[in-house]
N, C-alpha and C positions, 0 to 999 in steps of 0.2 A: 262428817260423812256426807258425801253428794249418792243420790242416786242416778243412774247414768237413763235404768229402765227400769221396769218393772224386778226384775231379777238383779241387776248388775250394781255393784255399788264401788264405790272409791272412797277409801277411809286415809285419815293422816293417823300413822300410829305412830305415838311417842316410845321412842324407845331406850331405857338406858344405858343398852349395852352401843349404840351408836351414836350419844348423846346428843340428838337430835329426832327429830323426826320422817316418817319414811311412808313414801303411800305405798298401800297396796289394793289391786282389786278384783273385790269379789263375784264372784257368782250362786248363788241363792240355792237350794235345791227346790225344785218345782212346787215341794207340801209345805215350803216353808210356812207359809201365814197359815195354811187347816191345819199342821200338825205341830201347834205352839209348844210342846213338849217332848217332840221328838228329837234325837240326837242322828247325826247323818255320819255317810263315811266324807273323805277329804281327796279332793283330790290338788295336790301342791304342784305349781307351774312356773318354773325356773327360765329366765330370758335368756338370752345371750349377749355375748360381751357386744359394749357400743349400742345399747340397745335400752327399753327398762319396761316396768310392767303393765305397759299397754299393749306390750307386743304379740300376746296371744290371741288377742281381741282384736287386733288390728291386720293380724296377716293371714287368721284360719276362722271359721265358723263354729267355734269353742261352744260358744254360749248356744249355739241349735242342737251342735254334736250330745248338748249337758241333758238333752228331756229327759230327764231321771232325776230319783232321788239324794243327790251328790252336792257337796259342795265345792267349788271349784278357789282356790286361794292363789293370787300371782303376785307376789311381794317385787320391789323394787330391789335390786341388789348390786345399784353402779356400776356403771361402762365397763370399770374394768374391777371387780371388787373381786371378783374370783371364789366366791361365796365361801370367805373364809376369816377365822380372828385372825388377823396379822400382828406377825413375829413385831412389827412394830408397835402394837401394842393398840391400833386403833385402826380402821375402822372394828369390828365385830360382829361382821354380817351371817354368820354360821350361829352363834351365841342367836341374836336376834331373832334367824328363820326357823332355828331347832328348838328353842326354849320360850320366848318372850311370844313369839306370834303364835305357835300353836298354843299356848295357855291363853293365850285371847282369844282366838279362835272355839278354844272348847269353852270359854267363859260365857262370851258375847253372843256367838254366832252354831253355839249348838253342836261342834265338830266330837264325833268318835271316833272312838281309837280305832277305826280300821282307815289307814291312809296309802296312799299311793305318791308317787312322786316321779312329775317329768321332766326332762331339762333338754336344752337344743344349743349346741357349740360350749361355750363356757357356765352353758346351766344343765350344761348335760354330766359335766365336771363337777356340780357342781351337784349333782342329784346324786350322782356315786360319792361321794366323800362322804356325803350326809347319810343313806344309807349304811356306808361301811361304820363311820362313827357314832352309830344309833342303832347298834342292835336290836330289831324288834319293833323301829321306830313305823317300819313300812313294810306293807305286804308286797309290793311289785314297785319297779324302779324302770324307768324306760330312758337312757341315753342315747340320743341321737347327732352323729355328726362331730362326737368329742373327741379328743384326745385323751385316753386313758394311763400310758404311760410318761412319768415327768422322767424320768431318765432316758428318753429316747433324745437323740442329738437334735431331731430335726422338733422337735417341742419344743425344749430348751430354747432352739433360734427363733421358733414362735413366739413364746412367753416373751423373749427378749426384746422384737419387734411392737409386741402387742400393747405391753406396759410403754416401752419408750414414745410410742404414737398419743396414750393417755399422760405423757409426762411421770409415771410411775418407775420406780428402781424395783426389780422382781426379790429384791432382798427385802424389803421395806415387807415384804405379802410372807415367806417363808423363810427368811433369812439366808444366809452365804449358803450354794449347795453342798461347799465341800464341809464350811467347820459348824452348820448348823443339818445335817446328813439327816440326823433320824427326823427333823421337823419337813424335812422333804419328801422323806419317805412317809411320815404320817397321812399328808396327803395325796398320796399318790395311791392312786386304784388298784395300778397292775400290784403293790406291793402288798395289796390287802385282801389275797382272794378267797380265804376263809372269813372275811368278816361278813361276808354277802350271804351265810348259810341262812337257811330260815326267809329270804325274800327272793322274787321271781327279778330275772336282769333278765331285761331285754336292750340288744345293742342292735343300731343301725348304723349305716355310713354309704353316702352313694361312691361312685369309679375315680368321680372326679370328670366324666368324660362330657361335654353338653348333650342335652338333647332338645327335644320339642317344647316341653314345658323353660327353656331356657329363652326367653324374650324379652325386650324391653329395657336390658342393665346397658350402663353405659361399657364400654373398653373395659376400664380399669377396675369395674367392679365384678364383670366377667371371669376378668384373668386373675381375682383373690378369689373366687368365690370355687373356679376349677384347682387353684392350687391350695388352698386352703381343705380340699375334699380329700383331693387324691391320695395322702397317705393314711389316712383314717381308716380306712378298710382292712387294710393289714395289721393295724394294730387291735382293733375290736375283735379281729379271727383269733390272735395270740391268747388276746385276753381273754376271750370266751373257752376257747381247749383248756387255762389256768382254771378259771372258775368250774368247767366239767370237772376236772381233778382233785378241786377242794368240795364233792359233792353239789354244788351251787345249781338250783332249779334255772337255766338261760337259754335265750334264744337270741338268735341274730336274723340279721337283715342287711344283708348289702344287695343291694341294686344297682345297675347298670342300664342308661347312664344315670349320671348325681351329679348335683353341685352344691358347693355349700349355697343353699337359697331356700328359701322360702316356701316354691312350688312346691317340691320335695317333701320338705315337713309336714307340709296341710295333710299329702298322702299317707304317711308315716301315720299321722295322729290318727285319722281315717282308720288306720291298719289295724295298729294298737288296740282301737275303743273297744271294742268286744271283751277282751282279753283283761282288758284293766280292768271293766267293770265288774268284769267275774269273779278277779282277784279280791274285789272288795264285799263281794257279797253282796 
């Protein structure tokens, strides 16, 4: 364990479902040290692919946003791990973040059962999966910026893309789409919309279009970051009218403009914070 600050700390957790070890880091709730016997709510924070779990800390003011009594947990979950057990049998980064870390977390670090969970691009995929396959695990889920449907054509050329860039085969994560169907569909959001009964989904996703907060990227990270947005908005509306239909407590948020970036998200989370922490009591 290092401490970063007074609240922030980075722990290496050994884990056996990834046979290896995996940092994650935390943030403290404010009565940590006066209330040595107190138990807190959690608040879980999923990166994005190409990314890992500094990145909350390092692109929003998380840890100012925290003055409350919360604790904040950002696990590591590789570039491109897709926060899932893979059909090939290893890594087991869902095992890990659902089972092994929250019993640490409630062990070590004082966490109760009332959780939240946020994710941004491939941890926003990655926050809906977990939710949907943990009934009851979480009171409020916020995806931002994801792709929710794996059977949309234009995902599928994504995943494709996204793995081949990490040297990754997208079969190796969920096997063949056509003769391994239902492990596709297991993780697939749009195909699970009664599993969200009982927690609050919040989805967001900008136009795609630039605007003012859009400064600074080079060409090439401009021109992913607008197309990378632009169909996300239409799939969040589909999938939110799905979730109204399965009773599902949800709200959206598409804005105009949006790119998949960073400025964006800090607002997002800004947006959110009220609303989460209510969720959790």
């Amino acid at each position: 364990m290092k401490a970063i600050d007074d609240r922030m700390r980075d722990l290496t957790v050994s884990s056996p479902a990834m046979g290896r070890s995996i940092p994650v880091r935390v943030i403290l709730p404010t009565s940590w040290k006066e209330r040595p016997k107190a138990t807190f709510p959690v608040v879980y924070m999923l990166h994005g692919g190409d990314d890992d779990y500094t990145s909350w800390t390092r692109e929003t003011d998380v840890e100012a946003l925290a003055k409350s009594d919360v604790l904040i947990v950002m696990p590591d979950a590789g570039k491109a791990g897709y926060y899932s057990d893979w059909f090939a049998g290893a890594p087991r980064w869902e095992t890990f973040h659902t089972d092994e870390l929250v019993r640490l977390m409630e062990k070590k670090y004082r966490a109760g059962p009332s959780r939240a969970i946020v994710g941004l691009s491939m941890g926003g995929f990655g926050a809906l999966n977990y939710a949907a396959h943990h009934p009851g695990m979480f009171r409020y889920v916020a995806s931002m910026s994801t792709y929710v449907d794996l059977n949309d054509p234009a995902v599928r050329l994504e995943l494709s893309l996204g793995t081949g860039r990490e040297g990754i085969d997208i079969k190796d994560v969920w096997g063949d789409p056509v003769e391994n169907a239902e492990v596709w569909r297991a993780h697939n959001p749009a195909a699970m919309p009664r599993s969200f009964r009982g927690t609050h989904v919040h989805l967001s996703a900008g136009s795609g279009e630039p605007g003012p907060l859009d400064t600074g990227h080079s060409p090439e990270v401009f021109l992913v970051s607008m197309l990378g947005e632009a169909p996300l908005s239409t799939q969040i509306e589909r999938f939110a009218q799905s979730l109204r239909s399965a009773c599902v407590d949800v709200t959206t948020h598409v804005y105009k403009p949006g790119t998949h970036s960073w400025p964006y998200w800090r607002n997002e989370l800004h947006g959110i914070w009220p609303t989460l922490m209510k969720s959790l009591g």
